[in-house]
ChimeraX commands (.cxc) that place a marker at each C-alpha (Angstrom):
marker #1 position -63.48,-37.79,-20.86 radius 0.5
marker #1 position -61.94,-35.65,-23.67 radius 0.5
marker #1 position -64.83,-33.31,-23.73 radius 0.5
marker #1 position -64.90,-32.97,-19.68 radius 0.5
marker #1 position -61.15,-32.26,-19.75 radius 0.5
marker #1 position -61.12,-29.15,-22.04 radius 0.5
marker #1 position -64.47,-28.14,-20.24 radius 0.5
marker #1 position -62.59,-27.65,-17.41 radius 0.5
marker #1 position -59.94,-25.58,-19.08 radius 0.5
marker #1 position -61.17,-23.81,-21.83 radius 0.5
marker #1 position -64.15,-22.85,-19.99 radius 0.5
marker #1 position -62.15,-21.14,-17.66 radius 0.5
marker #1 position -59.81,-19.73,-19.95 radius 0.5
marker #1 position -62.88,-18.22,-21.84 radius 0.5
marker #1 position -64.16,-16.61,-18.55 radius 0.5
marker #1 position -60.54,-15.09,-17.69 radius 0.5
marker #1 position -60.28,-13.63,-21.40 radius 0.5
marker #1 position -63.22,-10.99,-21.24 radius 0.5
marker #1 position -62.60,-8.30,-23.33 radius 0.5
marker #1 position -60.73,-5.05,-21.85 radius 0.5
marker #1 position -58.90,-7.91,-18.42 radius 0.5
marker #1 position -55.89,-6.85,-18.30 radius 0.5
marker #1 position -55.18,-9.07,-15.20 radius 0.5
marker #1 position -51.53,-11.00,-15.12 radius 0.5
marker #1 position -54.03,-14.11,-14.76 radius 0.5
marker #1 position -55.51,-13.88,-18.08 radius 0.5
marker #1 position -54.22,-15.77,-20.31 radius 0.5
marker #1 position -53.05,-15.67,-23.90 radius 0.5
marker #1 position -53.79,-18.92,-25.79 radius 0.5
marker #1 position -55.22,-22.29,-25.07 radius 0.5
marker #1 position -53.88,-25.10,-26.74 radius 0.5
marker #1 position -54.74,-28.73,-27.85 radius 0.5
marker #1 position -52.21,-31.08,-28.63 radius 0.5
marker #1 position -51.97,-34.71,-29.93 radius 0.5
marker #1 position -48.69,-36.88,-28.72 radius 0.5
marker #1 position -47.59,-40.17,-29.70 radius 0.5
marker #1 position -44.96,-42.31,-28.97 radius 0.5
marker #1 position -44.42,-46.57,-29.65 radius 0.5
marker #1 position -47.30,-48.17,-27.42 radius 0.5
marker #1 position -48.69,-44.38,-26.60 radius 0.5
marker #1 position -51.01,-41.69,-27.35 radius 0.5
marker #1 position -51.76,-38.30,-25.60 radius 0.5
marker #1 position -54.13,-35.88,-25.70 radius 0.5
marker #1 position -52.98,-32.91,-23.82 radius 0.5
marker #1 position -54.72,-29.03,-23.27 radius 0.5
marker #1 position -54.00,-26.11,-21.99 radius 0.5
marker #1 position -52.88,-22.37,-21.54 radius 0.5
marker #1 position -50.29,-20.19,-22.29 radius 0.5
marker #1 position -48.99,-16.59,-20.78 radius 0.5
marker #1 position -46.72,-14.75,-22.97 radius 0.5
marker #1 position -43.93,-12.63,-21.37 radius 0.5
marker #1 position -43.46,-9.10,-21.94 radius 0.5
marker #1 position -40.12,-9.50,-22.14 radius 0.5
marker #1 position -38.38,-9.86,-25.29 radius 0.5
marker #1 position -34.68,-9.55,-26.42 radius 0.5
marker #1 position -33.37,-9.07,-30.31 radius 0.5
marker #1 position -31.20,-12.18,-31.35 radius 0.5
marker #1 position -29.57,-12.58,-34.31 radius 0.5
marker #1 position -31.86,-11.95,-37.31 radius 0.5
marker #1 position -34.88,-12.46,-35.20 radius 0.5
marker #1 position -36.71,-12.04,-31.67 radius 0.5
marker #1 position -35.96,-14.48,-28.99 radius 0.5
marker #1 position -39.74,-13.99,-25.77 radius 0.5
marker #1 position -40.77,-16.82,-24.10 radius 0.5
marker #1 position -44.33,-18.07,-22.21 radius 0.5
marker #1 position -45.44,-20.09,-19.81 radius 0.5
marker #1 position -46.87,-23.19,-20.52 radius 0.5
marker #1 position -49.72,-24.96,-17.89 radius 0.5
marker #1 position -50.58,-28.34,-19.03 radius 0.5
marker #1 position -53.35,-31.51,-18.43 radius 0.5
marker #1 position -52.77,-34.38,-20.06 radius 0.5
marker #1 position -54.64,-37.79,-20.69 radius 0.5
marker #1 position -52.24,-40.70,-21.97 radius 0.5
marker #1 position -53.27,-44.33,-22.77 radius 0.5
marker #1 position -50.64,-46.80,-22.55 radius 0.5
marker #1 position -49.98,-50.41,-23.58 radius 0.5
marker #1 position -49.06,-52.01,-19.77 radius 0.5
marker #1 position -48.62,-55.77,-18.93 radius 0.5
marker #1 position -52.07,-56.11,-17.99 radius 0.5
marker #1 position -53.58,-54.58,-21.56 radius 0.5
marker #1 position -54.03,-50.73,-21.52 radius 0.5
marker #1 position -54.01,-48.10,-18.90 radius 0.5
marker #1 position -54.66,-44.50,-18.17 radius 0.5
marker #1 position -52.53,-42.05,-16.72 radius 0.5
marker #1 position -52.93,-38.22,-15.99 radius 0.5
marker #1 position -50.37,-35.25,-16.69 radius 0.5
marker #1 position -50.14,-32.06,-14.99 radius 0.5
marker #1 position -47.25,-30.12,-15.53 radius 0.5
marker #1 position -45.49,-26.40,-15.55 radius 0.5
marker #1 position -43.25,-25.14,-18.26 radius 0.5
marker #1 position -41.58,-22.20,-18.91 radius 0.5
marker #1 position -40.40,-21.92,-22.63 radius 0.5
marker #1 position -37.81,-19.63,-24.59 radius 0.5
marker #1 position -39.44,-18.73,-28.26 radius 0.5
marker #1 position -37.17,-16.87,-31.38 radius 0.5
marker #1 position -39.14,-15.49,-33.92 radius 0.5
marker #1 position -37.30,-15.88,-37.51 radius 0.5
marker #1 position -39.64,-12.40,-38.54 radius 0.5
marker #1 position -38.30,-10.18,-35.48 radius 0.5
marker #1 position -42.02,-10.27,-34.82 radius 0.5
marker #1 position -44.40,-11.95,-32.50 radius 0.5
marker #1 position -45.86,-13.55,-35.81 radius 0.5
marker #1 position -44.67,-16.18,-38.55 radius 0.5
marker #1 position -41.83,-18.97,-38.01 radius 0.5
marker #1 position -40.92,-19.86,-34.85 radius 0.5
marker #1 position -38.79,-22.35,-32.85 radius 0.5
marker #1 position -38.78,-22.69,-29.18 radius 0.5
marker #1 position -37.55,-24.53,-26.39 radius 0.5
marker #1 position -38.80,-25.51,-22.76 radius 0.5
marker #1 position -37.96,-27.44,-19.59 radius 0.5
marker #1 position -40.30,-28.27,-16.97 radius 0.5
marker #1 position -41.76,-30.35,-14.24 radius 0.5
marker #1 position -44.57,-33.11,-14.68 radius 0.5
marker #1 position -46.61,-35.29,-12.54 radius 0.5
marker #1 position -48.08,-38.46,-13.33 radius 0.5
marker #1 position -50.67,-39.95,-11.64 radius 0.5
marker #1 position -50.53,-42.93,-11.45 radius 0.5
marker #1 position -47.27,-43.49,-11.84 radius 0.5
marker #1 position -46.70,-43.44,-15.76 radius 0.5
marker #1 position -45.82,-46.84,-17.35 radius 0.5
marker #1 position -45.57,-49.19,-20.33 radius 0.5
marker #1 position -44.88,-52.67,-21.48 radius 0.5
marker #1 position -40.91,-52.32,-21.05 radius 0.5
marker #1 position -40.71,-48.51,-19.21 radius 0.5
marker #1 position -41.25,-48.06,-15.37 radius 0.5
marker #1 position -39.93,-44.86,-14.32 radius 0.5
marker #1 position -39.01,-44.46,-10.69 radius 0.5
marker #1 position -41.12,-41.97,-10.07 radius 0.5
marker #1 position -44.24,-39.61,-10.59 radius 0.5
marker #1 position -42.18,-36.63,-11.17 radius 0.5
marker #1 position -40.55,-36.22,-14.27 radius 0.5
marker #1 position -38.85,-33.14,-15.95 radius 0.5
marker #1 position -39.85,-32.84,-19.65 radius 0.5
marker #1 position -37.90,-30.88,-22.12 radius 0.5
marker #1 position -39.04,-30.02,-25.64 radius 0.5
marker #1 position -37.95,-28.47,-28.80 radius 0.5
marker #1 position -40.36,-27.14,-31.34 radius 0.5
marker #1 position -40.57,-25.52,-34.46 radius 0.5
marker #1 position -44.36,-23.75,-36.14 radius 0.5
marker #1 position -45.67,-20.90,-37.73 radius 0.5
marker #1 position -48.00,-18.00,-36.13 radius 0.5
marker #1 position -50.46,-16.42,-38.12 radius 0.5
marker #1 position -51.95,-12.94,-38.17 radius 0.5
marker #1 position -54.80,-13.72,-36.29 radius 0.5
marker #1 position -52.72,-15.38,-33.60 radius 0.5
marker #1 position -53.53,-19.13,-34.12 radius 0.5
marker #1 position -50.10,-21.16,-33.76 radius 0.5
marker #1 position -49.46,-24.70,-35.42 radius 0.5
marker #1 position -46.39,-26.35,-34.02 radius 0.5
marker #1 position -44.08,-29.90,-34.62 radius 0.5
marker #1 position -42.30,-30.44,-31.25 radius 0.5
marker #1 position -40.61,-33.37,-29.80 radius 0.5
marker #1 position -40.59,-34.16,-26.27 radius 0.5
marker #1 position -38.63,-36.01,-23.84 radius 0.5
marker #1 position -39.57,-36.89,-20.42 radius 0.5
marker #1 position -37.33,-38.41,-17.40 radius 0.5
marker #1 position -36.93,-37.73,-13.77 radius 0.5
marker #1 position -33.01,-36.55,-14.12 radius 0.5
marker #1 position -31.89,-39.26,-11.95 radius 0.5
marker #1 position -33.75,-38.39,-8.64 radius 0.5
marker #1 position -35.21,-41.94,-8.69 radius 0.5
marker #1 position -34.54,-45.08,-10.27 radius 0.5
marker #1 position -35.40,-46.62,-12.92 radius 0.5
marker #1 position -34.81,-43.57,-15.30 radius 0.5
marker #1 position -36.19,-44.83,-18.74 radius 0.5
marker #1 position -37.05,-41.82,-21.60 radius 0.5
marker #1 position -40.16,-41.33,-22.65 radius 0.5
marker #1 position -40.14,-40.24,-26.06 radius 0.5
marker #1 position -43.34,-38.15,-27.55 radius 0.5
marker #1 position -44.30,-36.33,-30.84 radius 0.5
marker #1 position -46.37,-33.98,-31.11 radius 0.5
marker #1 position -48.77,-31.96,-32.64 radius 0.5
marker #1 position -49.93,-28.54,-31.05 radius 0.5
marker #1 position -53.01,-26.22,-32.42 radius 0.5
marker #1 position -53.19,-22.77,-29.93 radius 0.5
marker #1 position -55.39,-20.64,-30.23 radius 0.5
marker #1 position -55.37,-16.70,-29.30 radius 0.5
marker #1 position -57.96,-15.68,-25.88 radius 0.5
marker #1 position -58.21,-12.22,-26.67 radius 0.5
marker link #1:1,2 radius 0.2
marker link #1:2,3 radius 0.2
marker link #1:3,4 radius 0.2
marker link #1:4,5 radius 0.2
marker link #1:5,6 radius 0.2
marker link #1:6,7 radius 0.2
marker link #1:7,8 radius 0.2
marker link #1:8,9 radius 0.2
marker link #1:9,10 radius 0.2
marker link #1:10,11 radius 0.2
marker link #1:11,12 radius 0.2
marker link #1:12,13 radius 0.2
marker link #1:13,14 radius 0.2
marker link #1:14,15 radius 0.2
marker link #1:15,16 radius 0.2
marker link #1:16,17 radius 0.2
marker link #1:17,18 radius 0.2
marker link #1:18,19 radius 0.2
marker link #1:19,20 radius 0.2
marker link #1:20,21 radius 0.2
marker link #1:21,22 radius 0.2
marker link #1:22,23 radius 0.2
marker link #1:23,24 radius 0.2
marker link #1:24,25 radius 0.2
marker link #1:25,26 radius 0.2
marker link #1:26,27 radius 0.2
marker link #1:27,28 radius 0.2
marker link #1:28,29 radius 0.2
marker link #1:29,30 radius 0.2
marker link #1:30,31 radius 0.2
marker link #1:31,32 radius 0.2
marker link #1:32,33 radius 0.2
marker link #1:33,34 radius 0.2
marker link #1:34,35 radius 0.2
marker link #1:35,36 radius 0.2
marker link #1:36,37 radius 0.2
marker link #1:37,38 radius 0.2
marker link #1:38,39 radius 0.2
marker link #1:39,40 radius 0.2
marker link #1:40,41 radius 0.2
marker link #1:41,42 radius 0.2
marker link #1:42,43 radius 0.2
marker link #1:43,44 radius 0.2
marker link #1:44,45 radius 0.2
marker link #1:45,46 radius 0.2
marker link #1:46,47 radius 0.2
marker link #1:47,48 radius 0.2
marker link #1:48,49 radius 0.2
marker link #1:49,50 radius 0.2
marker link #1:50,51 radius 0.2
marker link #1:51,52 radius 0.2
marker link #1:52,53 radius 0.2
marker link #1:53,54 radius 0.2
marker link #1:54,55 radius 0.2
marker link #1:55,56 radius 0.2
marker link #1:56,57 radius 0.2
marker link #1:57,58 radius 0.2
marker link #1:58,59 radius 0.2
marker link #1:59,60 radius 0.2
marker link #1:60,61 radius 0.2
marker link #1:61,62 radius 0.2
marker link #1:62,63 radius 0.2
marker link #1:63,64 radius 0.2
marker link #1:64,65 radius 0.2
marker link #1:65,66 radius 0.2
marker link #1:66,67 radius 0.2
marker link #1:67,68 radius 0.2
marker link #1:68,69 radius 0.2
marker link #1:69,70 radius 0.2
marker link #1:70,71 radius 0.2
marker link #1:71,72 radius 0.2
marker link #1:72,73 radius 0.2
marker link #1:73,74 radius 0.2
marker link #1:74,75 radius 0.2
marker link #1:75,76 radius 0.2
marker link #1:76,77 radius 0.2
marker link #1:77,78 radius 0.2
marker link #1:78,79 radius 0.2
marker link #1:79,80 radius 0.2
marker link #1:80,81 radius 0.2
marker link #1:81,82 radius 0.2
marker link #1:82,83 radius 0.2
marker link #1:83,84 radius 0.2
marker link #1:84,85 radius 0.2
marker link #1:85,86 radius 0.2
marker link #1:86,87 radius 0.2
marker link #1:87,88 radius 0.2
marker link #1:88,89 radius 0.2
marker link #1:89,90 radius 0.2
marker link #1:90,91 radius 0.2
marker link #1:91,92 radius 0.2
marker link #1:92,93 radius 0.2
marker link #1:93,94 radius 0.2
marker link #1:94,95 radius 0.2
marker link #1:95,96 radius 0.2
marker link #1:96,97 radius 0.2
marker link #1:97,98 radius 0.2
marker link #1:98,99 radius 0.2
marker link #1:99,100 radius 0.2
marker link #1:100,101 radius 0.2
marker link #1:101,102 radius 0.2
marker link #1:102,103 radius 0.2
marker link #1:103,104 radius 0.2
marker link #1:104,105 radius 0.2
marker link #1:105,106 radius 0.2
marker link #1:106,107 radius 0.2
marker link #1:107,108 radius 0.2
marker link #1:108,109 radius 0.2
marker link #1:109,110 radius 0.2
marker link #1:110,111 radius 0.2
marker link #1:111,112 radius 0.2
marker link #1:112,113 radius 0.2
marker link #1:113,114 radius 0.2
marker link #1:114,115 radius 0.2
marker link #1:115,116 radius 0.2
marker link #1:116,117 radius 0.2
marker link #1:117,118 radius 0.2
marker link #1:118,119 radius 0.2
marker link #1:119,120 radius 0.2
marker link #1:120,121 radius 0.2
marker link #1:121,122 radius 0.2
marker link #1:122,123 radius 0.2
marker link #1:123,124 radius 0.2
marker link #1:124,125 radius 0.2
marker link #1:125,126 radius 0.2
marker link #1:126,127 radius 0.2
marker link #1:127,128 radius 0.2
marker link #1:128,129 radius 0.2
marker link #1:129,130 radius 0.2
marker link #1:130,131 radius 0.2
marker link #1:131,132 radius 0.2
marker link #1:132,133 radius 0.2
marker link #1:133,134 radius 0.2
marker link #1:134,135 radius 0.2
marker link #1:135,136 radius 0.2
marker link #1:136,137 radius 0.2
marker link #1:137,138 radius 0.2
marker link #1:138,139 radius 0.2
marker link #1:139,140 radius 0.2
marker link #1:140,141 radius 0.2
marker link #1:141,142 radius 0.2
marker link #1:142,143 radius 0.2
marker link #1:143,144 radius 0.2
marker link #1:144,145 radius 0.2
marker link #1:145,146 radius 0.2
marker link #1:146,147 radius 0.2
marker link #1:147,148 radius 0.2
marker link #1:148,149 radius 0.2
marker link #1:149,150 radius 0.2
marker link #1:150,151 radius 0.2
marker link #1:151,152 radius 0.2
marker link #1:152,153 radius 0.2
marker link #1:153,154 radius 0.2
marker link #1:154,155 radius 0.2
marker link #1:155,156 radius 0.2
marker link #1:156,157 radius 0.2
marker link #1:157,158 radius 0.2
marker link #1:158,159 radius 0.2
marker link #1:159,160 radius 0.2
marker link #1:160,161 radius 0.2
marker link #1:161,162 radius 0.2
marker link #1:162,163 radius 0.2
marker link #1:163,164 radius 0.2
marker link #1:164,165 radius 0.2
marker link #1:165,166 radius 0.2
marker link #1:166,167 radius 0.2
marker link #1:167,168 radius 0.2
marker link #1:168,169 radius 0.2
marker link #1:169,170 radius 0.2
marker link #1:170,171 radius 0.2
marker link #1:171,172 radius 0.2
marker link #1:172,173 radius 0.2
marker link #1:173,174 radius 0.2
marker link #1:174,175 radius 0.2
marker link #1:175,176 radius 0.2
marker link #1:176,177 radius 0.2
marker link #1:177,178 radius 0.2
marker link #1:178,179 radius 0.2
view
């Protein structure tokens, strides 16, 4: 199953990143990106489109990307283990400690998730299959592009349904440059 999810997106990642695209649909890195948490583990890829936009803060440079995610989980449940499926959107805020688009890094993100089936454990059972998930991150770019980042996330559905129980991840992220 691992190998059939990142065929389906790093192959078309690959195809989108031909050399001289400049299409808005090309993206900038794919990712791969271990998660754990108590009675889970994740295995989660992806892409990533960096914004132009960037804005000088403090000693550094504060951009930001957005994040597209699929994710495999396997969780202890009653019944022994289970699978469960995340897609979800993010759009993260990223300050560069160099003032460059290179080196340390720390970043931030809120987004929206779905779970299907609904995700659950041994003692969680949120209310829904939508969830928000927020992270915060910290890693290191280097020259060639390839990022290696710590982040922890935290996923809930903000109230909208109940029960409302966190679920907790950390996580280990390799990205890789497309072009």
């Amino acid at each position: 199953m691992r190998h059939l999810m990142a065929t389906l997106v790093l192959a078309p990642a690959a195809a989108l990143a031909a050399p001289g695209d400049s299409s808005p649909w090309q993206p900038d890195h794919a990712f791969v990106q271990l998660g754990k948490q108590s009675d889970t583990r994740a295995l989660t890829i992806g892409l990533n489109w960096d914004w132009s936009w960037s804005r000088p803060l403090g000693s550094g440079l504060l951009t930001g990307y957005h994040d597209i995610a699929l994710g495999r989980l396997r969780a202890d449940v009653p019944e022994g283990r289970e699978n469960f499926t995340q897609f979800g959107y993010t759009p993260v805020l990223r300050w560069w400690g160099s003032g460059e688009r290179r080196g340390f890094f720390a970043e931030a993100g809120i987004g929206a998730n779905v779970f299907s089936p609904r995700f659950r454990t041994v003692d969680k059972q949120p209310g829904s299959n939508l969830t928000f998930g927020d992270h915060l991150g910290v890693g290191w770019r280097s020259a060639g592009g390839m990022d290696v980042s710590l982040r922890y996330q935290h996923f809930s559905n903000a109230g909208l349904a109940s029960p409302n129980p966190a679920i907790d991840f950390v996580q280990l992220r390799l990205s890789l440059p497309l072009q």
